[in-house]
Structure formats: structure tokens, C-alpha cells
C-alpha positions as CSV (number, residue, x, y, z in Angstrom):
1,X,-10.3,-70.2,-64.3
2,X,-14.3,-69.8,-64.3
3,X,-16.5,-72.9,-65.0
4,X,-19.1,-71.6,-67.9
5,X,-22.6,-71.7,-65.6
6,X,-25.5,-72.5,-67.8
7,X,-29.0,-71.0,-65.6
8,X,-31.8,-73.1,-67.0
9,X,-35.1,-74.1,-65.6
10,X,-35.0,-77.1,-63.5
11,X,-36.3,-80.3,-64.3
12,X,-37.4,-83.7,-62.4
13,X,-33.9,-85.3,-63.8
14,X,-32.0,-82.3,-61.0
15,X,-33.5,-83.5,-58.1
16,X,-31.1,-85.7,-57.1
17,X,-28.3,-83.0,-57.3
18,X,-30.8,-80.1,-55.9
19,X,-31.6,-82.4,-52.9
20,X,-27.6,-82.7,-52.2
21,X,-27.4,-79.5,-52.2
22,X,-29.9,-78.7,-50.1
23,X,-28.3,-81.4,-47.4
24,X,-25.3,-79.2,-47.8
25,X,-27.2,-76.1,-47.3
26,X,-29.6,-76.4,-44.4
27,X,-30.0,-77.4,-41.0
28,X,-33.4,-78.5,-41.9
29,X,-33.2,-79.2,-45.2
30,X,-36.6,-80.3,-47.7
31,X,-37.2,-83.7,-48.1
32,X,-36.3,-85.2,-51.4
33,X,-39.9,-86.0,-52.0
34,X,-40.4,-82.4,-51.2
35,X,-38.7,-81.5,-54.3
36,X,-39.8,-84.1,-56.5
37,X,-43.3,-82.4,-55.3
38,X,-42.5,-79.4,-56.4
39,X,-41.2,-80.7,-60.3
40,X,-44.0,-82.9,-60.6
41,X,-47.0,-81.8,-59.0
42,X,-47.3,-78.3,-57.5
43,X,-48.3,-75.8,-60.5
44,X,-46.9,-73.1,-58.7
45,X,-43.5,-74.3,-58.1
46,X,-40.8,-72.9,-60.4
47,X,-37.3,-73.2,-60.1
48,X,-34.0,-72.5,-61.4
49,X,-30.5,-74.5,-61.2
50,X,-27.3,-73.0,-61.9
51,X,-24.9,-75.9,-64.2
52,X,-21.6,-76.1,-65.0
53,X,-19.5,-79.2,-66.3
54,X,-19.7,-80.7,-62.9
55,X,-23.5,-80.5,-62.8
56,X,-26.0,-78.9,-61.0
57,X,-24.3,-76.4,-58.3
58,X,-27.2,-74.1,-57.1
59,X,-31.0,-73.8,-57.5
60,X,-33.8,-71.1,-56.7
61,X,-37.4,-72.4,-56.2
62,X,-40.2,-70.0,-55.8
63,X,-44.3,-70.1,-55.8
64,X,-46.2,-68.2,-58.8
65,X,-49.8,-67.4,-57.2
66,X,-51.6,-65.1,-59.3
67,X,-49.2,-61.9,-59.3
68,X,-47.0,-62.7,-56.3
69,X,-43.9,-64.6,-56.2
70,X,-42.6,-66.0,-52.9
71,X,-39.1,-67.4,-52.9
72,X,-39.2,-70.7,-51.6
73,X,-35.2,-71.6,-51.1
74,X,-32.3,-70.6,-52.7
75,X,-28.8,-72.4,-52.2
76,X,-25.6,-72.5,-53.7
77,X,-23.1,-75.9,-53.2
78,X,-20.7,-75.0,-50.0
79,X,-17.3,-75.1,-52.4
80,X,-19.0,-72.8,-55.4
81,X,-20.2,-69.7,-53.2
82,X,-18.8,-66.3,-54.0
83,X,-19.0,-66.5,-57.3
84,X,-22.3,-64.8,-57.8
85,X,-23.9,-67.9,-58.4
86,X,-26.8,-66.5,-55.8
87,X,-27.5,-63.7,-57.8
88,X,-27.5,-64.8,-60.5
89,X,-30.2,-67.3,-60.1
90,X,-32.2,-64.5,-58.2
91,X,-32.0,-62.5,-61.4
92,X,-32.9,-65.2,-63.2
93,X,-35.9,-66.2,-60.9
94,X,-36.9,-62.1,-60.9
95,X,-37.0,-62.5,-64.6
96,X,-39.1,-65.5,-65.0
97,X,-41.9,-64.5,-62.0
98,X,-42.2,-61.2,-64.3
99,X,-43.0,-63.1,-67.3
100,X,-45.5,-65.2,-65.7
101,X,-47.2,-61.8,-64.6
102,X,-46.1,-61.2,-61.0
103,X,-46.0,-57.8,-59.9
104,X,-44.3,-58.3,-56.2
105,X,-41.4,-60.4,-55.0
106,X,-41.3,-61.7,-51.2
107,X,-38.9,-63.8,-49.2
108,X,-37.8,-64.4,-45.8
109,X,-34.3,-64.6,-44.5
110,X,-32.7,-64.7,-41.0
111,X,-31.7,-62.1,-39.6
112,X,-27.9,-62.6,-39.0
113,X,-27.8,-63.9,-42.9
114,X,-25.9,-60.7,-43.7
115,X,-24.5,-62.0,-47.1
116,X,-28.2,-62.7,-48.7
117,X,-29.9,-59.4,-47.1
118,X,-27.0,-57.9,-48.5
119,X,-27.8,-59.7,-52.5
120,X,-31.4,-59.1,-51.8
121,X,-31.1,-55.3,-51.1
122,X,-28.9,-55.1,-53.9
123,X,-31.6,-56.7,-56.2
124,X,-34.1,-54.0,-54.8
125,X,-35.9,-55.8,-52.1
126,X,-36.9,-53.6,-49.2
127,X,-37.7,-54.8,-45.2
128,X,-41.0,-55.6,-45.0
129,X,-41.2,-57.0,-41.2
130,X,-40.0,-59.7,-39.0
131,X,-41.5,-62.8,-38.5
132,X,-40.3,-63.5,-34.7
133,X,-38.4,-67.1,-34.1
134,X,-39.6,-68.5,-37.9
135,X,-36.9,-71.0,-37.9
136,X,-37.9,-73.9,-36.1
137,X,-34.3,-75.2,-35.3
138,X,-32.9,-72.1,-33.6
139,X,-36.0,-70.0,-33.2
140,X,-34.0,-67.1,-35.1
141,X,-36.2,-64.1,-36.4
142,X,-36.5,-64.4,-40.0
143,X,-37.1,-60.4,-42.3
144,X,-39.9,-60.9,-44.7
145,X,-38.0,-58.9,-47.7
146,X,-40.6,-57.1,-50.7
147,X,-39.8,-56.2,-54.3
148,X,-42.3,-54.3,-56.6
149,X,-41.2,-54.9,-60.1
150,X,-43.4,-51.5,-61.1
151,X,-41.4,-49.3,-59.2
């Protein structure tokens, strides 16, 4: 049976949930301050959540700077993944950097991420280089990834 999933834009009240997640998610995951940063005080920051009954279960942050948007993080809870969760948060993050007037889409991802460069090209986003050993805890090549939402 599928959970209904409600994509809505994330609030302060999610960081507690968001920052689980992100535990779950990462081998160098943000600090919780990080993210209370990013609802309370960073005017770029926007983010998404994906909720069902049993609260949040996945989130996309990103940076509006006049008409870029970087993706920031994206993560989905360990037990909810394959379910499209990902992309549909990316859609929904695609969406809301176009009506705040961005233009271009970036993001990095490492290279043996296969199941995200394999959402991202779906969603349109082309290679646009490699950024040798980005990741600090394993020194692993991360692909800076482009979408133009004019082409």
C-alpha cells in the first residue's frame, strides 16, 4: 500500500526530522545548527520535505543566488528509498528555483553514486566537470551536474 506523500516547503518545525535524516544519510552529515541556519537565517536557502503520516521522510535544500540554483543536499530516510521520493522532491525543487527566476540548475554528486546521476540525467542535467577528491571523508571525485531550464 503507498503512504499519501505530501511535498511542501520546509519549515523551522522539520528540522528535527531533516537532521535525522541527514544522520541516516551521510557520512558527514550537516550539523543541526546547520539546518536551523538555513530555515532561519540564510535568504537563499530553500528547501523541500517529502511527508507522509509518519512525518517528514526526505528533504531537498538548495541556494537561490540571483538566477542560479545550487542543490545543497538531497536525502531520502534509508527504509523509504525507491519509491521516487528523490525525484520527486527534485521536481519539486526544479519547480520552485524557476519561479524564483533561476535559469540554471547545478549540483555535485560522486562519482560511483550511480542511482542519483542516473535521477539527475533523467531530470535533464548534463556533466559539467569533475571536481577531483571533493569529499573530504573518502577523497572521492564528485561530477558537477548542469540544467538550463531554457533549453
Amino acid at each position: 500500500m503507498n503512504a499519501e506523500v505530501n511535498i511542501r516547503k520546509m519549515t523551522v518545525e522539520d528540522v528535527e526530522q531533516v537532521f535525522e535524516i541527514e544522520k541516516l544519510s551521510f557520512t558527514l552529515p550537516w550539523t543541526k545548527d546547520s539546518f536551523y541556519y538555513e530555515m532561519t537565517t540564510n535568504e537563499s536557502a530553500y528547501y523541500v520535505v517529502a511527508e507522509t503520516e509518519r512525518g517528514v521522510v526526505g528533504y531537498c535544500g538548495m541556494w537561490l543566488v540571483l538566477d542560479e540554483a545550487h542543490i545543497t543536499n538531497i536525502a531520502i530516510l534509508p527504509e523509504e528509498r525507491g519509491k521516487k521520493l528523490g525525484e520527486r522532491l527534485m521536481r519539486a525543487a526544479m519547480e520552485a528555483a524557476k519561479s524564483q527566476g533561476a535559469v540554471l540548475m547545478t549540483l555535485e554528486a560522486r562519482v560511483s553514486n550511480e542511482p542519483a546521476l542516473n535521477l539527475y540525467r533523467k531530470l535533464g542535467f548534463k556533466n559539467g566537470g569533475i571536481r577531483k577528491r571533493y569529499y573530504t571523508d573518502n577523497f572521492e571525485d564528485a561530477i558537477v551536474m548542469w540544467v538550463n531550464f531554457n533549453e
